[in-house]
C-alpha positions as CSV (number, residue, x, y, z in Angstrom):
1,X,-24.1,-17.6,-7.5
2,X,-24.0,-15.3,-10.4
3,X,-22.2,-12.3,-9.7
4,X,-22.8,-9.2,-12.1
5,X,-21.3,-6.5,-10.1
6,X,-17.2,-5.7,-10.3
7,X,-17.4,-5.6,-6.4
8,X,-19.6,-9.2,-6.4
9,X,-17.4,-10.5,-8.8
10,X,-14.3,-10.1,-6.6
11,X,-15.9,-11.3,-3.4
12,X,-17.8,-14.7,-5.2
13,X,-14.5,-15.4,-6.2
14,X,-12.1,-14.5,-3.1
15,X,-14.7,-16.3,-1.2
16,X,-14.5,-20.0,-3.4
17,X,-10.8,-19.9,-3.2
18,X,-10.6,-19.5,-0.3
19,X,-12.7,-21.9,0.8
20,X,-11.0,-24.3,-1.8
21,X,-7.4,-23.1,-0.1
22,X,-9.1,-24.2,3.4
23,X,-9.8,-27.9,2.1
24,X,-6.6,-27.8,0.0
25,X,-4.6,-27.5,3.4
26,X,-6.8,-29.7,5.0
27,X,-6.2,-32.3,2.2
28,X,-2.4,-32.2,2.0
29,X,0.4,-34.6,2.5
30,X,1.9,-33.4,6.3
31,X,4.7,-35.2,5.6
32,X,6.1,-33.1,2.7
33,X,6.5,-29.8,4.9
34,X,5.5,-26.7,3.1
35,X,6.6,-23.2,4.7
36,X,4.2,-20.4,5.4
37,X,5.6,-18.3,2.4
38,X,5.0,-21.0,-0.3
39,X,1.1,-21.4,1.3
40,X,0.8,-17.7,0.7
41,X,1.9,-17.4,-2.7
42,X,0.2,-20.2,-3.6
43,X,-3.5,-18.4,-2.5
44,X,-2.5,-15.1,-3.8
45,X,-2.0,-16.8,-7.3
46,X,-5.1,-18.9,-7.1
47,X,-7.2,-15.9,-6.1
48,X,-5.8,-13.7,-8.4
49,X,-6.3,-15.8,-11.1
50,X,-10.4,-16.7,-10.5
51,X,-11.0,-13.2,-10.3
52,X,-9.0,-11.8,-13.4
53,X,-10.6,-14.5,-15.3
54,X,-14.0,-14.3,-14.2
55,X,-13.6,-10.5,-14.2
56,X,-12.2,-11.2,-17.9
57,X,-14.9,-13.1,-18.4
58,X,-17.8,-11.2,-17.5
59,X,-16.8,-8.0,-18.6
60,X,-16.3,-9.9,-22.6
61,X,-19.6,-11.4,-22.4
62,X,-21.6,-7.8,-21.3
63,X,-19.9,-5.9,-23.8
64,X,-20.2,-8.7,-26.8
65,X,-23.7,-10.1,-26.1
66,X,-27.5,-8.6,-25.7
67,X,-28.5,-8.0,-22.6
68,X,-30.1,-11.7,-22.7
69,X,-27.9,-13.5,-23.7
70,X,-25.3,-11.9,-21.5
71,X,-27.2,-12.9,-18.5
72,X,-27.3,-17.1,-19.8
73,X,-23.5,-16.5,-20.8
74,X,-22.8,-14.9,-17.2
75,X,-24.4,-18.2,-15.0
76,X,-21.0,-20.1,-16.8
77,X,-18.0,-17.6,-15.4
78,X,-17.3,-19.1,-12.4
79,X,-16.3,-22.9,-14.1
80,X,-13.0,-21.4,-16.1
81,X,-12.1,-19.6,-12.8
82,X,-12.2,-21.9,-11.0
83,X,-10.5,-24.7,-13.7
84,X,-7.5,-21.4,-14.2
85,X,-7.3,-21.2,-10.2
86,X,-6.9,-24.8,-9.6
87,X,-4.1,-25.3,-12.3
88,X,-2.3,-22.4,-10.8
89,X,-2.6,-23.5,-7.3
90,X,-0.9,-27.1,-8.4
């Protein structure tokens, strides 16, 4: 999904972390407990993260390319936001 839109930015991105958080817990090792505050800041950062970057992102590539070319740059955000929220969340 290619989101122009500050608002659609936000929510593409809150949306694929979360549902990355959702198999991430699903995924873990239930024998090494993790508490309910380390879950948290663990989504926060990952969230936080994909959408400064792919707010980052998008806003370089409109104000440094022609309209054209911004829109072929802009269908590549969402891979280094994701890559910058995955390292984060380790």
């Amino acid at each position: 999904v290619m989101a122009t839109s500050t608002p659609a930015i936000a929510l593409v991105h809150w949306m694929n972390q979360t549902h990355n958080a959702l198999i991430n817990y699903s995924n873990r090792n239930a024998s090494s407990p993790l508490s309910n505050v380390q879950l948290f800041v663990s989504y926060c950062t990952a969230v936080g993260s994909a959408v400064s970057v792919a707010f980052g992102l998008a806003t370089a590539i409109k104000t440094r390319l022609p309209p054209a070319q911004a829109a072929a740059a802009l269908r590549f955000v969402a891979m280094p936001a994701s890559m910058v929220a995955s390292a984060s969340n380790c």
